[in-house]
DRENDO-1510 file (C-alpha; in Angstrom, 1 decimal, always signed):
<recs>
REC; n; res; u; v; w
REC; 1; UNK; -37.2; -113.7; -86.9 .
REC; 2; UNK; -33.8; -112.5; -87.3 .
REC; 3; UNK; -31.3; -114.0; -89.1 .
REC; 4; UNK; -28.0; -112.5; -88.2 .
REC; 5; UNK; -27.3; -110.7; -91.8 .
REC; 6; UNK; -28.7; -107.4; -92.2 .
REC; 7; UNK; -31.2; -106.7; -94.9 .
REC; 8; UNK; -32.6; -110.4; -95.2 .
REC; 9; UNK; -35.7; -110.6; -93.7 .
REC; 10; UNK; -37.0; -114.3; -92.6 .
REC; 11; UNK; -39.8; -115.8; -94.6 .
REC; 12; UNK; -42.2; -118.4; -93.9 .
REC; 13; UNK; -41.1; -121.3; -91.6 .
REC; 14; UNK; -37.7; -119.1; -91.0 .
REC; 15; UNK; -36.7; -119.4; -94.8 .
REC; 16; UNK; -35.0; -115.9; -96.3 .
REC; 17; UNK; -36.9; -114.4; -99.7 .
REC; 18; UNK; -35.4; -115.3; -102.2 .
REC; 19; UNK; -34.9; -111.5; -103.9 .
REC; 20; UNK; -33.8; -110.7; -100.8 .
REC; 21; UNK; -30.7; -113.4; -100.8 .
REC; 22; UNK; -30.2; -112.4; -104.3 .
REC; 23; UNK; -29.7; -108.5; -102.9 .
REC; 24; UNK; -27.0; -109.8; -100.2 .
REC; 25; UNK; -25.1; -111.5; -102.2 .
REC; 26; UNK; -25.2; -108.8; -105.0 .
REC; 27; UNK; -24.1; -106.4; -102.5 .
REC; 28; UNK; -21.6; -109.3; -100.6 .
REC; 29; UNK; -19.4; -110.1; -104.1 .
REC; 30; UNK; -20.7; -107.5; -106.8 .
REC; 31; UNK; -19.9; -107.5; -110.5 .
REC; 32; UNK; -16.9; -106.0; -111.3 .
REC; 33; UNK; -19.3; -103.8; -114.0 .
REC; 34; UNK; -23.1; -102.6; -113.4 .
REC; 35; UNK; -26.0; -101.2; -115.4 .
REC; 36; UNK; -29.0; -100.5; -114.1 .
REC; 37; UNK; -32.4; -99.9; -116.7 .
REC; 38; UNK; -35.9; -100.2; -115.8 .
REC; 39; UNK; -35.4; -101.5; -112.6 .
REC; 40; UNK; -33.3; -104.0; -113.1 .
REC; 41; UNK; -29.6; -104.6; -112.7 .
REC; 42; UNK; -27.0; -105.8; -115.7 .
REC; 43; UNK; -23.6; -107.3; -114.5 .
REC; 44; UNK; -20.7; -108.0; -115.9 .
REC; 45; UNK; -16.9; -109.4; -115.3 .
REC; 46; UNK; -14.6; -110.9; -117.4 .
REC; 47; UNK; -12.5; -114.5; -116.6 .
REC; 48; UNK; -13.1; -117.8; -117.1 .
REC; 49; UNK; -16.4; -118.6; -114.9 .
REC; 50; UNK; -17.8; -115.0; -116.0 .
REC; 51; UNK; -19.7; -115.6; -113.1 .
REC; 52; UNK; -21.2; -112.4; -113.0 .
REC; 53; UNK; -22.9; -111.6; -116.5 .
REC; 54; UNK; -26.2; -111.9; -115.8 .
REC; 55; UNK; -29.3; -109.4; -115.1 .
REC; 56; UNK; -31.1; -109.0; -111.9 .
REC; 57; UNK; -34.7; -107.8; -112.1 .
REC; 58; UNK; -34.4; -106.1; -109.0 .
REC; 59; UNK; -37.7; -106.4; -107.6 .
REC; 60; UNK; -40.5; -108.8; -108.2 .
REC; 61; UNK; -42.9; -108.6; -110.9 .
REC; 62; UNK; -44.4; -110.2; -114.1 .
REC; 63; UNK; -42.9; -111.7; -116.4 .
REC; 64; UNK; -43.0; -109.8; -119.2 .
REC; 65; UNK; -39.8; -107.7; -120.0 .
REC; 66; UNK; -40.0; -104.6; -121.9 .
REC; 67; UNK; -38.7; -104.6; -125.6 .
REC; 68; UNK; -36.6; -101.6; -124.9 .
REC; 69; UNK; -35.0; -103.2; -122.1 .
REC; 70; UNK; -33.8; -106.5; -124.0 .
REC; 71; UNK; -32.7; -104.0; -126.6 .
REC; 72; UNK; -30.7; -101.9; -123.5 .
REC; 73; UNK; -29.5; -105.6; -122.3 .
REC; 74; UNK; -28.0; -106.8; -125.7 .
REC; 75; UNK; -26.2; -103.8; -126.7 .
REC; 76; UNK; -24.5; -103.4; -122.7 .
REC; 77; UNK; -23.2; -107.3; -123.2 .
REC; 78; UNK; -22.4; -106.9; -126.6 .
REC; 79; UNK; -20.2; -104.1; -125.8 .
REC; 80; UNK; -18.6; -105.9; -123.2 .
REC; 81; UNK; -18.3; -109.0; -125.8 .
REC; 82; UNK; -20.1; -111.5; -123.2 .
REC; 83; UNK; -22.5; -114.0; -125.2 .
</recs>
């Protein structure tokens, strides 16, 4: 099923997966700073909302994060003063 946005493909019952909303709208209003590690994405803007400080595992998987990468994580926001 289409659905009229390229790169989202339609789930069950016509529904898009969800990682692959998250990548259209990461790619439709991106973070005015990136960082990828490990496979996953760190974003970051400045502002009031800071609406973009957050991390994006970019593709689905377990739920365990690697040591290193909270490490990687907390030393890119730190530098960037975002809490």
């Amino acid at each position: 099923m289409a659905t009229g946005v390229t790169g989202i493909h339609a789930g069950p019952a016509g529904g898009a997966a969800a990682w692959d909303v998250e990548a259209a709208m990461d790619a439709a209003w991106p973070a005015m700073e990136r960082h990828s590690a490990g496979g996953w994405v760190f974003r970051a803007a400045g502002g009031v909302t800071q609406r973009a400080n957050s991390i994006w595992p970019r593709h689905p998987g377990g739920t365990e994060v690697p040591p290193a990468l909270l490490r990687d994580a907390r030393a890119w926001y730190r530098a960037r003063r975002c809490r």
